[in-house]
C-alpha positions as CSV (number, residue, x, y, z in Angstrom):
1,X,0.2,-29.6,-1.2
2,X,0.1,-26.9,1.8
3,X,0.2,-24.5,-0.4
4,X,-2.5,-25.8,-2.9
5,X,-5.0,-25.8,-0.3
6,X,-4.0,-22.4,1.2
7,X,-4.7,-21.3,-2.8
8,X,-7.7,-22.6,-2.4
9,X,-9.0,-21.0,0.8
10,X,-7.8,-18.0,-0.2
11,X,-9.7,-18.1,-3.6
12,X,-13.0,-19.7,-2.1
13,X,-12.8,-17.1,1.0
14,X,-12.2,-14.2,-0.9
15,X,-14.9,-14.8,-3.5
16,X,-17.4,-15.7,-0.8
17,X,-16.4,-12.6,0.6
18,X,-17.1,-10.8,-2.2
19,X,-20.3,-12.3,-2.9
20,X,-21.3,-11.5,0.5
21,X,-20.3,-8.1,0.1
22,X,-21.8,-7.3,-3.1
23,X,-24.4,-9.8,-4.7
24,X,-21.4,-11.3,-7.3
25,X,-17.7,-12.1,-8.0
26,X,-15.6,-13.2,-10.7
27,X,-13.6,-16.1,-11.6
28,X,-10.6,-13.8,-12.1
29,X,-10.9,-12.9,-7.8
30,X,-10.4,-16.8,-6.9
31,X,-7.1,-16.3,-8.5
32,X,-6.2,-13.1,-6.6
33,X,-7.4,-14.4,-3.4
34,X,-5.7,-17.9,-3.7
35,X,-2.6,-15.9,-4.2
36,X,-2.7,-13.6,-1.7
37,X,-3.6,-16.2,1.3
38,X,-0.6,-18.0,0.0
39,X,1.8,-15.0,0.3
40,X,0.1,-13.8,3.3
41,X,0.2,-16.5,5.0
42,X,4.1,-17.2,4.0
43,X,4.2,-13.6,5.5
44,X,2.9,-14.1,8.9
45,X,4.8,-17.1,9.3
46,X,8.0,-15.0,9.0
47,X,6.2,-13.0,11.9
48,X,6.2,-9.2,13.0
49,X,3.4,-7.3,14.8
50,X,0.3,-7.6,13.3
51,X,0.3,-3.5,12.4
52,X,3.2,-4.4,10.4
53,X,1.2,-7.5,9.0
54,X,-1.9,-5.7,8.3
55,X,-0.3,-3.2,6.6
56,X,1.9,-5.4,4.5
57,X,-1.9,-7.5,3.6
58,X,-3.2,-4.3,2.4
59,X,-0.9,-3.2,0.0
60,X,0.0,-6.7,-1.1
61,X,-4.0,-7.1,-1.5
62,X,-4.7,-4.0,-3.2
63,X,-1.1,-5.0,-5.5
64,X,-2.8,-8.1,-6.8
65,X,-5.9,-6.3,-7.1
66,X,-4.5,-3.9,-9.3
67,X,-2.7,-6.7,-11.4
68,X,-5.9,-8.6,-11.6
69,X,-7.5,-5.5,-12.5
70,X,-5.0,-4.7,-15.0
71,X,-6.1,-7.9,-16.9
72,X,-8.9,-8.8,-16.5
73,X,-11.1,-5.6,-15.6
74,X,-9.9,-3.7,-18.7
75,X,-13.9,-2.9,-19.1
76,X,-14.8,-2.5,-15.2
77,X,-17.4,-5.1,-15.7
78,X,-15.9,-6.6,-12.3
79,X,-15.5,-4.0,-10.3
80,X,-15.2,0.0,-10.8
81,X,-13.9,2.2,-8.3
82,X,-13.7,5.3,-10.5
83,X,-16.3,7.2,-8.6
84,X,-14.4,7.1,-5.6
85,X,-11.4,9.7,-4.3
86,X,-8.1,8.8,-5.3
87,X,-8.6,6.0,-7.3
88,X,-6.1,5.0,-10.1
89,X,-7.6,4.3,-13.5
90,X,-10.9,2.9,-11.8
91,X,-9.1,-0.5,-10.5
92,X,-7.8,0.6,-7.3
93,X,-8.5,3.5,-4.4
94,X,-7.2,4.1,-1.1
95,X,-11.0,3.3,0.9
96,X,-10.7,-0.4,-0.3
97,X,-6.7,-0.2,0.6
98,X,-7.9,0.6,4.1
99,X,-10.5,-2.0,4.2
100,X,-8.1,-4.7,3.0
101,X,-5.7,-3.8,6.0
102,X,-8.8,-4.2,8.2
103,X,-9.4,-7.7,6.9
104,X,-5.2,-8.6,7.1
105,X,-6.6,-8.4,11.3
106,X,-8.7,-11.5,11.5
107,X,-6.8,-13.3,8.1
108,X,-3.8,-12.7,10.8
109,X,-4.8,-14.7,13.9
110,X,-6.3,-16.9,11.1
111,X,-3.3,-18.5,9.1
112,X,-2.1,-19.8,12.2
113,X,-4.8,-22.4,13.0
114,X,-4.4,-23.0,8.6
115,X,-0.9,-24.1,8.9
116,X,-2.0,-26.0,12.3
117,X,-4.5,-27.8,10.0
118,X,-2.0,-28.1,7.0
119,X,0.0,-29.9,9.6
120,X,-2.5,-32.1,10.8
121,X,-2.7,-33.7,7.0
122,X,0.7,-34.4,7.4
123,X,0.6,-36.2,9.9
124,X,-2.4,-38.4,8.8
């Protein structure tokens, strides 16, 4: 069940992020955010320092983003990142890597007070 609603915050945050961030999203990013939180949070459970942890985010972010991307953005009608530098094949480029490590800094100090919550249904 934890994990179910971490899928769920993860896919509702991260397409609310997106639609904060540029006007639309895509069914295909609650399923790449859902995931992510999940892993991520499984991640900073383990523990480390939060470099560490923000770089691990940002590559496992811009990993699913590329599977996701892979699939379902054959067209780049969801996203298209082949006008920026060192992008690979328009689905992935090393500015949004950065900004996904930026956001693993908040999502950090965040999936603690998740898994407090979590626990809080268990004990209901």
């Amino acid at each position: 069940m934890k994990n179910f609603l971490t899928f769920l915050a993860g896919g509702v945050g991260y397409c609310a992020l997106e639609t904060l961030w540029r006007g639309r999203t895509h069914p295909s990013m609650a399923l790449c955010g859902g995931t992510v939180l999940v892993i991520f949070r499984k991640m900073v459970q383990r523990g480390g320092s939060t470099l560490a942890l923000c770089l691990k985010g940002g590559a496992l972010i811009t990993g699913c983003e590329l599977l996701c991307g892979l699939v379902f953005n054959r067209d780049k009608s969801v996203w298209d990142y082949s006008r920026l530098p060192g992008n690979f094949r328009g689905q992935i480029c090393p500015l949004f890597s950065g900004l996904w490590c930026l956001l693993c800094l908040p999502l950090t100090a965040l999936c603690p007070l998740l898994d407090r919550h979590l626990s809080a249904l268990d004990n209901r």
